[in-house]
C-alpha positions, 0 to 999 in steps of 0.5 A: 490935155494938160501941157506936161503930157504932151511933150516936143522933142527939142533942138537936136538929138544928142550927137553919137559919135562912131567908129566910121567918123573917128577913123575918118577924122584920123586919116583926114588929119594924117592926110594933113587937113586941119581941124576947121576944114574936118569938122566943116567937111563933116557937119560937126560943130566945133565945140562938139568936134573938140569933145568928141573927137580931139583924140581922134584928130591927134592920133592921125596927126601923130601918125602922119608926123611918125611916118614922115620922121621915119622917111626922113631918118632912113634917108637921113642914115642911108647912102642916097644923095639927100642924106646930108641934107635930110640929116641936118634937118633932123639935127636940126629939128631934133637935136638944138642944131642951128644954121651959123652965119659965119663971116670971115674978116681979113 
């Protein structure tokens, strides 16, 4: 039998990203995990986790950053105790606002 005939499968079989394993990615990086700890969790290489599923990891970083901006600015606006102080930290995150150091001479 001729060698071309009789073929082997080699190494592994491309990798199918899914729906389950990108939602999964995203609310593991909402949850605030990082790219290593996902793609080790999963079994996923690195090289094939940033082709297939950056997007995915991004989008659920970018969910759990929104919502706690959004806590914090609903503080930042309400009446509750912590409102002054989550106020300055978002001045100071989002508008160039800086601690000053001020030291009185007499």
């Amino acid at each position: 039998m001729p060698r071309d005939e009789k073929k082997r499968p080699q190494g592994r079989p491309p990798y199918q990203a899914n729906e389950q394993t990108k939602a999964q990615i995203g609310l593991m990086a909402a949850a605030g995990l990082t790219r290593h700890a996902i793609y080790t969790m999963l079994g996923i290489d690195k090289k094939t986790f940033t082709k297939y599923h950056e997007e995915d990891y991004q989008m659920g970083l970018d969910r759990m950053v929104s919502s706690v901006a959004a806590r914090i600015y609903r503080k930042a606006i309400s009446n509750n105790s912590n409102a002054l102080s989550a106020g300055m930290f978002l001045l100071k995150m989002r508008a160039g606002w800086k601690d000053a150091l001020c030291i009185v001479t007499g």
